[in-house]
C-alpha positions as CSV (number, residue, x, y, z in Angstrom):
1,X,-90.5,-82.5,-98.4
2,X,-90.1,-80.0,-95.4
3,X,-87.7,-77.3,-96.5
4,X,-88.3,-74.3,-94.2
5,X,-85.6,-72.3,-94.1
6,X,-83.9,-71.1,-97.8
7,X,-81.2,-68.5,-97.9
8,X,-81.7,-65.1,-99.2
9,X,-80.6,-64.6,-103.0
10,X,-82.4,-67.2,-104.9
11,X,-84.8,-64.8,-106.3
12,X,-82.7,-61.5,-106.5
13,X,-79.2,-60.5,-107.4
14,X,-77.5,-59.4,-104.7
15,X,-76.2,-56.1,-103.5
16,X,-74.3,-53.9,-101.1
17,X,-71.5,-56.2,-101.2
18,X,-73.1,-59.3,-99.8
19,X,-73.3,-62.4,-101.7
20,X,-76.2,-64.5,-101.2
21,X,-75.1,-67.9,-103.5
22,X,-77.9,-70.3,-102.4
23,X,-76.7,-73.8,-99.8
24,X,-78.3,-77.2,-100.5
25,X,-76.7,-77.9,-97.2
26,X,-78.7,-75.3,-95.7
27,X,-82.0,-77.3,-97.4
28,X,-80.0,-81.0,-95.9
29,X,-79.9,-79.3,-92.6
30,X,-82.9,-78.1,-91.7
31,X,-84.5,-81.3,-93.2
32,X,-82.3,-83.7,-91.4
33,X,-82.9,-81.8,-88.2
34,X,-86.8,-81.3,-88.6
35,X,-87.8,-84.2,-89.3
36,X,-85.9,-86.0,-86.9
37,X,-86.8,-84.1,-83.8
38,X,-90.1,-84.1,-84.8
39,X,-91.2,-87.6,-86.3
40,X,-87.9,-89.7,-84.8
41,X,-88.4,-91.1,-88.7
42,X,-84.8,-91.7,-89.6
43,X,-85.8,-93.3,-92.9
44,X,-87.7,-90.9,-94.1
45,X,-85.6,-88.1,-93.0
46,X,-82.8,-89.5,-95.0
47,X,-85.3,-90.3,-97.8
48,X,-86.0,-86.8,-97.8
49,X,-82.4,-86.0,-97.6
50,X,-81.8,-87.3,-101.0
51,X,-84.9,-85.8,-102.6
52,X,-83.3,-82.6,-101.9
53,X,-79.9,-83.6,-102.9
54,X,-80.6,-82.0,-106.0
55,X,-82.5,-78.5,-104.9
56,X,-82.5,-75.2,-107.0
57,X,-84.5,-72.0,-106.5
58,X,-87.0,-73.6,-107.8
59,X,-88.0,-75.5,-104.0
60,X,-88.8,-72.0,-103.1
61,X,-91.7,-71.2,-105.5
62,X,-95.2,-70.7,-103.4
63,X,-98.1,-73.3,-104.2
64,X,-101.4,-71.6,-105.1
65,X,-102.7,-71.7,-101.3
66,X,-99.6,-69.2,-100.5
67,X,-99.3,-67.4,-104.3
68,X,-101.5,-64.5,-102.4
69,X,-99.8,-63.5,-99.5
70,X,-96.3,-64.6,-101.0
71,X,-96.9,-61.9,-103.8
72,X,-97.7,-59.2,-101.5
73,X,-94.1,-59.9,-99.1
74,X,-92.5,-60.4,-102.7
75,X,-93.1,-56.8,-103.7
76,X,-91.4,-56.0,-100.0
77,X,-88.6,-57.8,-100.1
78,X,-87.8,-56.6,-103.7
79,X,-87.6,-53.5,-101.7
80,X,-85.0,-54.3,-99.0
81,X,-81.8,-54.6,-101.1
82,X,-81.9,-50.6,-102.8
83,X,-83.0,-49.8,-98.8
84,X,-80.0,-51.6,-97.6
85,X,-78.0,-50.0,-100.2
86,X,-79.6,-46.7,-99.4
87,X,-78.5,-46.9,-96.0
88,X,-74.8,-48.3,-96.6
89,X,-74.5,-45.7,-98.8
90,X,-75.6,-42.8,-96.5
91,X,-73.0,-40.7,-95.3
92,X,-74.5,-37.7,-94.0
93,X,-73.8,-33.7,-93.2
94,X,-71.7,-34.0,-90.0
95,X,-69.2,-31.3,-91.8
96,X,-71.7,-28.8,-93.1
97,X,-73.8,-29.3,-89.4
98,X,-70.4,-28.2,-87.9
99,X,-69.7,-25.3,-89.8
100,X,-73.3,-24.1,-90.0
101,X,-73.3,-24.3,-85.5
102,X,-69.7,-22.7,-85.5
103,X,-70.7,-19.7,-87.6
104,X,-74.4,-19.0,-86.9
105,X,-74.0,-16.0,-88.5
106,X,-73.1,-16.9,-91.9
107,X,-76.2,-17.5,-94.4
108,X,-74.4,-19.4,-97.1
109,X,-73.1,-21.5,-94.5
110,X,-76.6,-22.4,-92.9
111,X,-78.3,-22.9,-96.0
112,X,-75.1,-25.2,-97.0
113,X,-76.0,-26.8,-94.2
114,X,-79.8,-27.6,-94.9
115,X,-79.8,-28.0,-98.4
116,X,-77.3,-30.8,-97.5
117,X,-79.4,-32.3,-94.6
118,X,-83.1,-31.7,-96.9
119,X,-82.5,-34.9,-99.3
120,X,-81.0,-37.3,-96.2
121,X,-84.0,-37.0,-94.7
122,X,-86.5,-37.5,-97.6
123,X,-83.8,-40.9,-97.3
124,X,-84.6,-41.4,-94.1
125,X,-88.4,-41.4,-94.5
126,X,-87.8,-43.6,-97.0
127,X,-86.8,-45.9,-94.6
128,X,-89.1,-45.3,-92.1
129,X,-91.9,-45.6,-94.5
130,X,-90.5,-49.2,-95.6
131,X,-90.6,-50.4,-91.9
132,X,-94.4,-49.6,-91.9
133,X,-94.8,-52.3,-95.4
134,X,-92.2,-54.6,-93.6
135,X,-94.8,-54.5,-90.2
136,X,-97.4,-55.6,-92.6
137,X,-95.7,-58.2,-94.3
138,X,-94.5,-59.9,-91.2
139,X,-97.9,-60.2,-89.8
140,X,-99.4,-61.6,-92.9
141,X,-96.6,-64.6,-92.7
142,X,-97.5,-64.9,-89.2
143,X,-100.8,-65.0,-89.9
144,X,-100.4,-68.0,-92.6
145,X,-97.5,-69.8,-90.4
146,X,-99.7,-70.2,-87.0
147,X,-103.4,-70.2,-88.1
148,X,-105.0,-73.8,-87.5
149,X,-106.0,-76.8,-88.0
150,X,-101.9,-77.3,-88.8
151,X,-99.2,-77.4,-86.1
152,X,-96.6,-74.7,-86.8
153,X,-94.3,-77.8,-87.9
154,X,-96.6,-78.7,-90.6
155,X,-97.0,-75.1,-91.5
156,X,-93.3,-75.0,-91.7
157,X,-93.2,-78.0,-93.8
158,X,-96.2,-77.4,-96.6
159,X,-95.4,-73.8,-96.9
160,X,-91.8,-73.6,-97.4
161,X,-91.6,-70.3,-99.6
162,X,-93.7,-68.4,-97.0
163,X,-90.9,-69.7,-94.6
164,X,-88.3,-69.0,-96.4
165,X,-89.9,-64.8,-96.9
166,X,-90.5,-64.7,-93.1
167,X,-86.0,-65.8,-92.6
168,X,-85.6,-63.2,-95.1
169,X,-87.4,-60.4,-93.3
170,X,-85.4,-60.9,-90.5
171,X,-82.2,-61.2,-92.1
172,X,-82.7,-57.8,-93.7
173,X,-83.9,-56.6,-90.2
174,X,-80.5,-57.4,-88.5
175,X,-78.7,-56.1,-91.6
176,X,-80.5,-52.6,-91.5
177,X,-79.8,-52.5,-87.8
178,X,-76.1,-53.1,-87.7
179,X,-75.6,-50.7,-90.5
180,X,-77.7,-48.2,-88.2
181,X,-76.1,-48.6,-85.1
182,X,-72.2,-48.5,-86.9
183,X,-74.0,-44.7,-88.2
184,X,-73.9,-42.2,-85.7
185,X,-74.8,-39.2,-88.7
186,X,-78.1,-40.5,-89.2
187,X,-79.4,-39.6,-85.8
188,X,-77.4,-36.3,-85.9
189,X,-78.9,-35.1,-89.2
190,X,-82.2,-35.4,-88.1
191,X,-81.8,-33.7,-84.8
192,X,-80.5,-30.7,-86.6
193,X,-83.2,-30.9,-89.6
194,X,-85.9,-30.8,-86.3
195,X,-84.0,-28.0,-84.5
196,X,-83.8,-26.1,-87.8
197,X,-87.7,-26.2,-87.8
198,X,-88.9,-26.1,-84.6
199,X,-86.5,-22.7,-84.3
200,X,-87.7,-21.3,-87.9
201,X,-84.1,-20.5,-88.9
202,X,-85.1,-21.5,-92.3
203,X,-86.1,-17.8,-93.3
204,X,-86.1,-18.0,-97.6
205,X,-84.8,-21.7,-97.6
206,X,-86.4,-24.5,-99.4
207,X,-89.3,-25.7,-97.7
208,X,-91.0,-27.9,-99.6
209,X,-89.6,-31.0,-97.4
210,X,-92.0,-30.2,-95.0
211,X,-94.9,-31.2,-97.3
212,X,-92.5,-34.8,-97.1
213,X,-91.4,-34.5,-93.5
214,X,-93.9,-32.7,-91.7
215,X,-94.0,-32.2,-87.6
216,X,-95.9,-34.9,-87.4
217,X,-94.2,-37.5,-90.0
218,X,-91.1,-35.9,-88.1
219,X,-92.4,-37.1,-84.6
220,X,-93.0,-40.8,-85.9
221,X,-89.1,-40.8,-87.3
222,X,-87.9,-39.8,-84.3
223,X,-89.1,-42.3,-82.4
224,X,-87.8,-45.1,-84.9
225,X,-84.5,-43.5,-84.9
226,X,-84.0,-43.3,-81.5
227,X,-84.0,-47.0,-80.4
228,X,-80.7,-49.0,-81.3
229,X,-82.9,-51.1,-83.8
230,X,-85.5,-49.8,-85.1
231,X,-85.9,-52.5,-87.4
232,X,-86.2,-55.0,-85.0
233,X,-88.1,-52.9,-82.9
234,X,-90.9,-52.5,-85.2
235,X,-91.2,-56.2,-86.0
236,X,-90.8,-57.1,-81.9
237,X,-94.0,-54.7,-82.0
238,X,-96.0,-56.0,-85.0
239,X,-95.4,-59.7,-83.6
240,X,-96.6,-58.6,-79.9
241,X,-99.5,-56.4,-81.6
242,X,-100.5,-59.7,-83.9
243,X,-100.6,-62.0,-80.4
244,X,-102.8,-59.5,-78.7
245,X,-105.2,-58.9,-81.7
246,X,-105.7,-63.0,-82.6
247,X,-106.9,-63.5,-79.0
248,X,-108.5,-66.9,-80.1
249,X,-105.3,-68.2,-81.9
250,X,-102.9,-70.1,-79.1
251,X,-100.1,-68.3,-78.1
252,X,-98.1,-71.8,-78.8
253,X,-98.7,-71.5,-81.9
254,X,-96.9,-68.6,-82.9
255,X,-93.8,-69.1,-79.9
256,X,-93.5,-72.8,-81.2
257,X,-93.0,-71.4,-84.9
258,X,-90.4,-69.2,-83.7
259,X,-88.9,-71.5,-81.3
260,X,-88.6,-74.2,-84.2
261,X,-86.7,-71.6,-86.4
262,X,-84.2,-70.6,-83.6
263,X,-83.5,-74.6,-83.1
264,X,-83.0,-75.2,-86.9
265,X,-80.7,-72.2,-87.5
266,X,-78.5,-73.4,-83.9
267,X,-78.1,-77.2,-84.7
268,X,-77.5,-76.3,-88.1
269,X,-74.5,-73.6,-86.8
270,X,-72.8,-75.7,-83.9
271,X,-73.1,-78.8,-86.1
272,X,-70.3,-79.5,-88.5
273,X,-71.9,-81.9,-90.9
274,X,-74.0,-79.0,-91.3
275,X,-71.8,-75.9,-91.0
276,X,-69.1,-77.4,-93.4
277,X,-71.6,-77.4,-96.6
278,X,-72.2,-73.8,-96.2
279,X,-71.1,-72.4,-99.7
280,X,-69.7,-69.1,-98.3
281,X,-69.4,-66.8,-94.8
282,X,-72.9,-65.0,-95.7
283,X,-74.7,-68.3,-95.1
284,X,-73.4,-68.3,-91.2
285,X,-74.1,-64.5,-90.9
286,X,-77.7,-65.3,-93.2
287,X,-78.8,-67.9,-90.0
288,X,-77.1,-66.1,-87.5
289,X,-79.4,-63.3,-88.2
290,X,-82.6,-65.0,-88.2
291,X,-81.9,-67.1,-85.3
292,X,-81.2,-64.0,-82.9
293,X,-84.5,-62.3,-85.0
294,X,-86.8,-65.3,-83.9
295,X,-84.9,-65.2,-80.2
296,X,-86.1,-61.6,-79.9
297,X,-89.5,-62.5,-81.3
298,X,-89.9,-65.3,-79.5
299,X,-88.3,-63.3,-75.8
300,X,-91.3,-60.5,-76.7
301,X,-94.7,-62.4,-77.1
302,X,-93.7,-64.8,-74.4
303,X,-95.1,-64.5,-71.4
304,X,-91.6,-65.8,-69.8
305,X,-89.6,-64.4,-72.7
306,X,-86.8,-66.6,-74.5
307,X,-84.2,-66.9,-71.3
308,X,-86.4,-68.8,-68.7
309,X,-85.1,-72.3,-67.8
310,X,-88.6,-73.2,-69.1
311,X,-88.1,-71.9,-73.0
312,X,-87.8,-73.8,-75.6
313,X,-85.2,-71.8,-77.1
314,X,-81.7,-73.2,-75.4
315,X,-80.3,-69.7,-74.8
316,X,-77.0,-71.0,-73.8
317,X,-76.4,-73.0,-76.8
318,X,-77.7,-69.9,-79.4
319,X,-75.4,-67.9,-77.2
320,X,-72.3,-70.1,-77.4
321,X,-73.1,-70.9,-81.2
322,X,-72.7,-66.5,-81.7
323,X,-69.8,-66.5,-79.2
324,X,-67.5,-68.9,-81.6
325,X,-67.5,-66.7,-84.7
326,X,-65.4,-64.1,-85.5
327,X,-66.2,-61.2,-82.9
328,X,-66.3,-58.5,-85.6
329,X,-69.4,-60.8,-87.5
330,X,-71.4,-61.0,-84.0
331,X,-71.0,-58.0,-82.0
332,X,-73.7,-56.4,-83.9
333,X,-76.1,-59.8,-83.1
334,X,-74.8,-60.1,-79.1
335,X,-76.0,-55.9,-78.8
336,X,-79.0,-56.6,-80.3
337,X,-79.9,-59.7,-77.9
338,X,-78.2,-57.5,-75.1
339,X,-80.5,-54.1,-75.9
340,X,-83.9,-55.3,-77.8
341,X,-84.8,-58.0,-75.9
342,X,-87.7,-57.6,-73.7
343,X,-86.6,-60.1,-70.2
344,X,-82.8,-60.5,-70.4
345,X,-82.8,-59.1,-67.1
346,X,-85.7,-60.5,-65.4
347,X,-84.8,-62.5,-61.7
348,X,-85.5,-65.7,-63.7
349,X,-82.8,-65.5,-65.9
350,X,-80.6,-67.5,-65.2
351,X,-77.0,-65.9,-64.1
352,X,-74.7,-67.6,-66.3
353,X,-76.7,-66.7,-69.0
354,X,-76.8,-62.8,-68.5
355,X,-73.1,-63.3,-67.8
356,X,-72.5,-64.7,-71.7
357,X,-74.0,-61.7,-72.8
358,X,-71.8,-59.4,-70.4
């Protein structure tokens, strides 16, 4: 049975608003489409088909070969809902910044201030930290999704609950970073809680944070914060830092994984025996996500990124696939391929491409 890409929700309840009610079509889809670009086996695509007909969570459960790794993303991705609520959640100290700057003189009013800012940043490392276990995570899927004697089809195939963790990383990846990038407070806190060091304002204050958040923690946050997605960013890293290490492992086989993903999660948009199944609007947004995450991958460990005539991503199709849903469910998607990609802008790309992304 080849069943590599699950939605999100059929091991967790969901939170922060999103429901995440699991899609046999989603299981059809990706079957149907597989196994037909791959093998050209129409028969036993559609014998497949109907052995799926009847799929639960249970089509997700690891075999002993991936029970190891698929505990240790498990305990991850338990994680990411209370992060996502954490962040959704976060409101920040814009007021009590304002007032502490407009009346420097006033010591209620700057310690206001900071013990208001103090407890969004211990958030905020919170965060941060969880991108470091996410970074670990992703390269222990890549590691089991690309290593040989299997093709990244097969691995796709045989280990389907490995497959399903690595969609579900990136779907909570694109989630964190559109909540990020709609939060403007986030980056303000910070600045101030690092001015309010650096200048030692702090005088009788609380400062047991800085055992928490100290100049150098402080100097790594920054850095994640800064970028539009940091989420994305950190996995775009930990993909191009797994290529480089695994110098013996062929490239192919970790773009041809992501490649495979990206074509699944297009065909299975644009395609209305497909599309119509879906059980609810969070299954689009579920593989919209992960095909623009595996585009980024895909655009950052390849030598010729994901927009050269010669990828085996089609670009234009993934493009016009985002460009037909509701502008207010993509915008987020379209920035990130627009600002985290790695060759949008290269002379190879073609013009009408870097024109549907205008």
């Amino acid at each position: 049975e080849c069943c590599f890409l699950l939605l999100p929700g059929t091991h967790r309840a969901a939170k922060v608003g999103e429901s995440t009610a699991h899609s046999k079509a989603s299981v059809l889809g990706c079957c149907r489409l597989l196994h037909r670009e791959t093998y050209r086996d129409t028969k036993k695509a559609d014998d497949i088909n109907r052995s799926l007909t009847s799929s639960t969570r249970e089509d997700a459960q690891p075999t002993a070969g991936e029970r190891e790794v698929w505990n240790q993303v498990n305990s991850v991705l338990q994680e990411s809902e209370s992060i996502l609520g954490g962040l959704q959640s976060y409101k920040g100290a814009g007021q009590e910044i304002r007032d502490a700057i407009q009346n420097p003189s006033d010591h209620s009013l700057q310690e206001k201030a900071w013990n208001s800012v103090c407890p969004l940043v211990i958030k905020l490392k919170r965060f941060y930290s969880f991108s470091l276990k996410l970074e670990k995570a992703l390269q222990s899927l890549l590691e089991s999704l690309t290593c040989p004697p299997l093709t990244p089809t097969q691995h796709l195939e045989r280990e389907q609950a490995l497959a399903k963790q690595f969609a579900e990383i990136l779907h909570f990846t694109l989630r964190f970073d559109e909540l990020k990038m709609r939060n403007p407070a986030i980056q303000n806190d910070f600045s101030y809680y690092r001015r309010t060091i650096s200048r030692n304002q702090i005088n009788n204050m609380n400062l047991d944070i800085e055992n928490e958040v100290n100049n150098e923690m402080a100097n790594r946050m920054s850095l994640f914060y800064a970028e539009a997605t940091p989420m994305l960013k950190t996995l775009s890293n930990a993909t191009t830092s797994f290529v480089t290490e695994n110098k013996t492992l062929p490239l192919e086989n970790t773009t041809d994984c992501l490649s495979t993903m990206a074509s699944v999660c297009k065909v299975m948009l644009e395609t209305p025996e497909y599309s119509s199944r879906f059980s609810s609007e969070d299954t689009l947004l579920f593989c919209m996500r992960v095909m623009v995450g595996v585009i980024i991958l895909y655009d950052h460990v390849h030598p010729n990124g994901a927009f050269n005539k010669s990828s085996k991503i089609d670009m234009k199709g993934c493009i016009k696939v985002l460009k037909d849903q509701p502008a207010d469910n993509v915008e987020g998607l379209l920035n990130a391929l627009k600002f985290t990609t790695k060759h949008l802008n290269d002379e190879t790309t073609p013009k009408n491409i870097r024109t549907m992304l205008q």
